[in-house]
C-alpha positions as CSV (number, residue, x, y, z in Angstrom):
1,X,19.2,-16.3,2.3
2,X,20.1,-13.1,0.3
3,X,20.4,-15.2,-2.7
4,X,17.1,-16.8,-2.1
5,X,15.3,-13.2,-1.9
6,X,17.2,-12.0,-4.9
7,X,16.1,-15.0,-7.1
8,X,12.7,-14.6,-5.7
9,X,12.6,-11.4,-6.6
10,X,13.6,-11.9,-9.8
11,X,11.5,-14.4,-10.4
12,X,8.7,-12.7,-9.2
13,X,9.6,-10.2,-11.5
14,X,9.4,-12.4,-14.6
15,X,6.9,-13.6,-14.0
16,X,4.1,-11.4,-13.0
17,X,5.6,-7.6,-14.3
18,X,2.3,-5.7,-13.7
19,X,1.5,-7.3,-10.3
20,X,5.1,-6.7,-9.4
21,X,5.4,-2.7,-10.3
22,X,1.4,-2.6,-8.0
23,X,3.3,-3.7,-5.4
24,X,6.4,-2.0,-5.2
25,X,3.9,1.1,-5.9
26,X,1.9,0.2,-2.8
27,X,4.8,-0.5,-0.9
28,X,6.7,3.1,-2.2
29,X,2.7,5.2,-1.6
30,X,2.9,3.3,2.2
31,X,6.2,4.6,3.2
32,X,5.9,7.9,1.4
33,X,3.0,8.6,3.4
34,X,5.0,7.7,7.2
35,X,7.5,10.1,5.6
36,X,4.6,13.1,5.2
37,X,3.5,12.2,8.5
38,X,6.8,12.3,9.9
39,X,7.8,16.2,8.6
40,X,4.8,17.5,8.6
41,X,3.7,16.8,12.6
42,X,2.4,17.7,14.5
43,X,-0.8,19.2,11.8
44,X,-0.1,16.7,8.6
45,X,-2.3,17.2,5.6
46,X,-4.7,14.3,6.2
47,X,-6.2,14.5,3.0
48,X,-3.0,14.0,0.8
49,X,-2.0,11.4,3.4
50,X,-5.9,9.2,3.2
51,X,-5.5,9.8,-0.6
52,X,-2.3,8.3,-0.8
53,X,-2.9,5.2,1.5
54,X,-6.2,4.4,0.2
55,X,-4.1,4.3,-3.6
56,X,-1.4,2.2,-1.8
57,X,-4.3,0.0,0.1
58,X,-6.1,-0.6,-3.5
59,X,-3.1,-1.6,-5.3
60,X,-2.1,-4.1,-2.3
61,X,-5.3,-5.6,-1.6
62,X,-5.8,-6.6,-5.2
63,X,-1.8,-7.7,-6.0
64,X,-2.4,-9.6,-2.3
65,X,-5.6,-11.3,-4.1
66,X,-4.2,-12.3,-7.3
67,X,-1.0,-13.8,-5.2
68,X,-3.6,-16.0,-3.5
69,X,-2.7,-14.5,0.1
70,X,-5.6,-14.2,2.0
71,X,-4.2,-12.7,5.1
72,X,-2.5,-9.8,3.5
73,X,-5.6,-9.9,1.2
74,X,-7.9,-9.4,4.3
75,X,-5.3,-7.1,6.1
76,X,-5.1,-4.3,2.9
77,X,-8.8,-4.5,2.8
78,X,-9.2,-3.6,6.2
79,X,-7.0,-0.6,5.7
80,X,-8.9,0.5,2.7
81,X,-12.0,0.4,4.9
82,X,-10.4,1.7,7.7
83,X,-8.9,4.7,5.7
84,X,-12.4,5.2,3.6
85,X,-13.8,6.3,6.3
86,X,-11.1,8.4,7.3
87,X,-10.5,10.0,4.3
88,X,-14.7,10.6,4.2
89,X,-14.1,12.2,7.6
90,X,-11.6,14.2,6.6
91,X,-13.5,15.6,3.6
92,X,-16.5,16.1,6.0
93,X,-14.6,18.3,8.3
């Protein structure tokens, strides 16, 4: 199994370089962000936070597109709605 994921990740890598560094990018902006959240409660700074997902949301909704997933594709597009409005909200307030 860990062979598998290494070869697919390597082949992945090969294959499709941009689409690849988008996603570890999305992946890296996602997890940076739960890391903010995490030292920073219980009064995080929503605006760095909504900027930084809504960069990791654009980045996976279109490297989910050109993969031809259209769960994920529909799932990162959600969140980019979701944290739009958000991020609008927090701008507003």
């Amino acid at each position: 199994m860990v062979d598998t994921t290494i070869r697919f990740i390597q082949a992945d890598w090969h294959s499709h370089k941009i689409r690849f560094f988008a996603e570890v990018l999305g992946m890296v902006l996602s997890i940076s962000v739960a890391v903010v959240l995490a030292l920073t409660t219980p009064a995080p700074p929503m605006l760095l936070c909504y900027t930084l997902w809504l960069m990791a949301s654009g980045l996976l909704v279109s490297t989910s597109y050109h993969r031809g997933s259209v769960g994920f594709t529909l799932l990162y597009g959600l969140f980019l709605i979701v944290d739009s409005i958000g991020f609008f909200r927090t701008l507003l307030s």
